[in-house]
C-alpha positions as CSV (number, residue, x, y, z in Angstrom):
1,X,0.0,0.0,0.0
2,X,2.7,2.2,0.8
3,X,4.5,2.1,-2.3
4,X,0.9,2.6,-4.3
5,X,0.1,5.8,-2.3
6,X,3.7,6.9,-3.0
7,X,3.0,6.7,-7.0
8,X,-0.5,8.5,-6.5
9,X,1.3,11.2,-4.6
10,X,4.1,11.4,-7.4
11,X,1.1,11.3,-10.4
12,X,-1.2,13.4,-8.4
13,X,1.1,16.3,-6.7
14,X,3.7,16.2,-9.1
15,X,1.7,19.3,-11.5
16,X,4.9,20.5,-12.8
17,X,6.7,17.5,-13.9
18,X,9.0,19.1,-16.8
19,X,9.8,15.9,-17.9
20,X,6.9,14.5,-18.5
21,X,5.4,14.5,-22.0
22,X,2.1,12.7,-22.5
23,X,-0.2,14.5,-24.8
24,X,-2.3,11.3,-25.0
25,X,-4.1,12.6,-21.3
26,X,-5.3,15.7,-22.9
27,X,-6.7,13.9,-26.4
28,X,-10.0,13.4,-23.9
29,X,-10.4,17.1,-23.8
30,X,-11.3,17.3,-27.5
31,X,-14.6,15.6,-27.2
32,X,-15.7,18.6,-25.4
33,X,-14.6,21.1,-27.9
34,X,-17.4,22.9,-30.0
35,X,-17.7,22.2,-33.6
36,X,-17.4,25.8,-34.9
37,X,-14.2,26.3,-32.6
38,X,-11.0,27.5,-34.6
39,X,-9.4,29.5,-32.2
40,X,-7.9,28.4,-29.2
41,X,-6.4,29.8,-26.2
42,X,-5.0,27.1,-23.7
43,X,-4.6,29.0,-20.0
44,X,-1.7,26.9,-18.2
45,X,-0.7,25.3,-20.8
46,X,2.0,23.7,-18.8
47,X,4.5,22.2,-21.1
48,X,2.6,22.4,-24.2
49,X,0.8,18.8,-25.1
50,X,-2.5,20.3,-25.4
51,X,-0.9,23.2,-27.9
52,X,0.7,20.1,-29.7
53,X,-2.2,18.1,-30.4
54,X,-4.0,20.7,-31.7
55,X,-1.5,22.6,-33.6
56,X,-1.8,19.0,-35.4
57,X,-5.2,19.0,-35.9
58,X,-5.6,22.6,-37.3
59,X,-6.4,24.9,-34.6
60,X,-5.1,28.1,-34.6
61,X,-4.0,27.8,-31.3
62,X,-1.5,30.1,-28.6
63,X,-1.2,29.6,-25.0
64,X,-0.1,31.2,-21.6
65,X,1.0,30.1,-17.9
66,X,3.1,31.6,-15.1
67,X,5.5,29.2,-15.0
68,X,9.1,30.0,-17.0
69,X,10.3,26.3,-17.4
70,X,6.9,25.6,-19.0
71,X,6.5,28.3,-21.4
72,X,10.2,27.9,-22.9
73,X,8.8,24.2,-23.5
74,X,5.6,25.2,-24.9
75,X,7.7,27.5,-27.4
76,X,9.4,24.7,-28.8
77,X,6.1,23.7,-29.9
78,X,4.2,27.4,-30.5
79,X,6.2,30.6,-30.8
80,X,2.3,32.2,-29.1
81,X,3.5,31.1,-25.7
82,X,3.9,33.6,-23.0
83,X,3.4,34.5,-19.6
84,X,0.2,35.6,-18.3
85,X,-1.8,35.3,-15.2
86,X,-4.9,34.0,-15.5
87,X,-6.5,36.5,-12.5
88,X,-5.2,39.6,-15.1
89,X,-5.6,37.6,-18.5
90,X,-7.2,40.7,-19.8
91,X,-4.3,42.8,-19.6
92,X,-2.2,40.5,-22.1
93,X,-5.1,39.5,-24.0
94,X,-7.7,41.5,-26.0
95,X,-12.0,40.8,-25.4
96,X,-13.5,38.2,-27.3
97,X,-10.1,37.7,-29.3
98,X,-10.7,33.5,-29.1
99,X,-13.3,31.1,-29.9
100,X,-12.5,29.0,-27.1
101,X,-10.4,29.2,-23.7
102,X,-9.0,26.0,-22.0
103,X,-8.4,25.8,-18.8
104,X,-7.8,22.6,-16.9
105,X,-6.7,22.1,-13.5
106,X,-5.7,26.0,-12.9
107,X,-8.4,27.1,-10.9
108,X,-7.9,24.8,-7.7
109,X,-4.2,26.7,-8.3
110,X,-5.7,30.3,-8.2
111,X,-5.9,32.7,-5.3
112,X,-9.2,33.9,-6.6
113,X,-11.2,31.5,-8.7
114,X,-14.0,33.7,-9.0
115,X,-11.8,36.7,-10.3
116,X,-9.6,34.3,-13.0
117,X,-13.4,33.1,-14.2
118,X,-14.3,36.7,-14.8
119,X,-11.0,36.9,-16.9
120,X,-11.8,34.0,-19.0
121,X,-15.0,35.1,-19.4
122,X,-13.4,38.7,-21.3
123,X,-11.3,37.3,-23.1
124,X,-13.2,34.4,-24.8
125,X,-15.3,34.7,-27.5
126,X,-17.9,32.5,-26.7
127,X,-16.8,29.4,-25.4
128,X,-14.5,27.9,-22.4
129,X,-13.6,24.4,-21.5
130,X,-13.0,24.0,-17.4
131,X,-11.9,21.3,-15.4
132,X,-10.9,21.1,-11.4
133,X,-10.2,17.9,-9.5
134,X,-13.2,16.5,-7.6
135,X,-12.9,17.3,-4.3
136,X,-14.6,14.2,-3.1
137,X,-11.3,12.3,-4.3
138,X,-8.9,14.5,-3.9
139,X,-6.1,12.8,-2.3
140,X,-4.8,13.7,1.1
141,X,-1.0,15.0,-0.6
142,X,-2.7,16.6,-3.0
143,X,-4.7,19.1,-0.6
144,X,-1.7,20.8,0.3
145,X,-1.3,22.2,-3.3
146,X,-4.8,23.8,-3.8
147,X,-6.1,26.5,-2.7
148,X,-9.7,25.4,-3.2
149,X,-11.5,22.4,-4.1
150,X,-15.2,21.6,-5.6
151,X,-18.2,19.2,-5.6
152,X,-19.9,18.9,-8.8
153,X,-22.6,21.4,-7.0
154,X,-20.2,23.7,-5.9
155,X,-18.5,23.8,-9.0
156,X,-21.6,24.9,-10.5
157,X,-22.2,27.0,-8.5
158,X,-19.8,28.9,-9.2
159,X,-19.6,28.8,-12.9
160,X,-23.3,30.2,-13.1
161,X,-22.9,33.2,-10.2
162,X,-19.9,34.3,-12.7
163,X,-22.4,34.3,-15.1
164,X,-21.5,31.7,-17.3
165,X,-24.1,29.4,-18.8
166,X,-23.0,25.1,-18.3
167,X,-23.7,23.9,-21.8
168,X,-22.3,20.8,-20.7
169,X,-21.0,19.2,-17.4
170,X,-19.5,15.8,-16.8
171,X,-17.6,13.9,-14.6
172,X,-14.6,11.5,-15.7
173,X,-11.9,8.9,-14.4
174,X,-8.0,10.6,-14.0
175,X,-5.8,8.7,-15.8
176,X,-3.4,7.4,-12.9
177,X,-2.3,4.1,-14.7
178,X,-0.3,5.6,-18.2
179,X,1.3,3.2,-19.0
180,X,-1.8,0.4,-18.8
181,X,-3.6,3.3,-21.0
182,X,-1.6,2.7,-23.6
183,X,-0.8,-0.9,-23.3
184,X,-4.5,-2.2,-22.6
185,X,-6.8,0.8,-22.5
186,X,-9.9,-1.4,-21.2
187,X,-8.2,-2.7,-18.2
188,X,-7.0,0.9,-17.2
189,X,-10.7,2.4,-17.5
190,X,-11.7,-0.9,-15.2
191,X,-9.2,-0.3,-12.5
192,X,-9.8,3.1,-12.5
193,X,-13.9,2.5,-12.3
194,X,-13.4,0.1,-9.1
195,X,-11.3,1.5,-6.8
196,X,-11.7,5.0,-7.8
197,X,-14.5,7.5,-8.3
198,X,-14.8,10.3,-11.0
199,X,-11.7,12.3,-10.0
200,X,-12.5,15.2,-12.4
201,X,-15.1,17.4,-13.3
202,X,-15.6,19.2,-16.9
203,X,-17.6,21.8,-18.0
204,X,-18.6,23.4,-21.2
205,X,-19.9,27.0,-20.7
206,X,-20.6,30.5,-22.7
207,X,-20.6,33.9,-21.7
């Protein structure tokens, strides 16, 4: 057990991994994308796999974070990397100037969750794609990293009092077993199913 909980604490606590490099975790977030989307903006985009994946499917596509290790790395991919915080994104970006903002697990990270939301909701055009741990399974290492942690009603919460409407919510399994993903993807959703719950919640909204 004690060698299991250290690998969760390494996968789950371990946000800014620089060399990691798995793009195939964020391929899920592309379901949720809307079909008249061709302009993206990816907030935290951490080292730069969900810039890569859709740089190669098309998207005209930039991104931004806080950290400096991560945006060199995302520049090897985009040269529209740059710093930006997320609670002043409107001072780096200009309103409505994408079709859709990304931003997945930054908001647990932010001092004011409510204020960053506000931001994204300037700067998009329409659309933004969030997701934030569950805190119903949020493990006990990971705690000391956020600052704030959600129920699926909470979440909601406070997506609509920032006056965003949910066009779509759902809940879904955090990959924690990589390398059985990509050896036998069936087995990894199984393990995940029973001794796990929905780690992560995702929502869809527009301004």
């Amino acid at each position: 057990m004690g060698s299991l909980s250290g690998y969760l604490k390494s996968r789950l606590v371990g946000h800014l991994d620089y060399d990691l490099w798995r793009p195939e975790e964020k391929r899920k977030y592309l379901k949720y994308f809307p079909k008249n989307v061709t302009t993206v903006l990816d907030v935290g985009c951490g080292r730069g796999e969900l810039l890569w994946l859709l740089k190669n499917k098309g998207f005209r596509v930039e991104g931004c974070d806080t950290d400096a290790v991560c945006i060199r790395k995302a520049r090897g991919i985009i040269e529209e990397a740059k710093y930006a915080d997320i609670e002043k994104l409107s001072e780096y970006y200009t309103n409505d100037s994408f079709d859709l903002l990304t931003c997945l697990h930054v908001l647990e990270h932010c001092h004011s969750p409510c204020a960053a939301l506000k931001e994204l909701k300037i700067v998009t055009g329409r659309y933004i794609l969030v997701a934030v741990p569950n805190a119903r399974y949020i493990a006990h290492e990971e705690r000391d990293t956020h600052l704030y942690s959600w129920s699926e009603k909470t979440f909601k919460n406070i997506l609509e009092n920032t006056g965003l409407k949910i066009l779509l919510f759902s809940k879904d399994w955090v990959n924690i077993f990589p390398n059985l993903l990509r050896m036998t993807p069936i087995l990894n959703v199984i393990l995940l199913k029973i001794f796990f719950g929905p780690m992560e919640l995702i929502a869809l909204v527009e301004k």
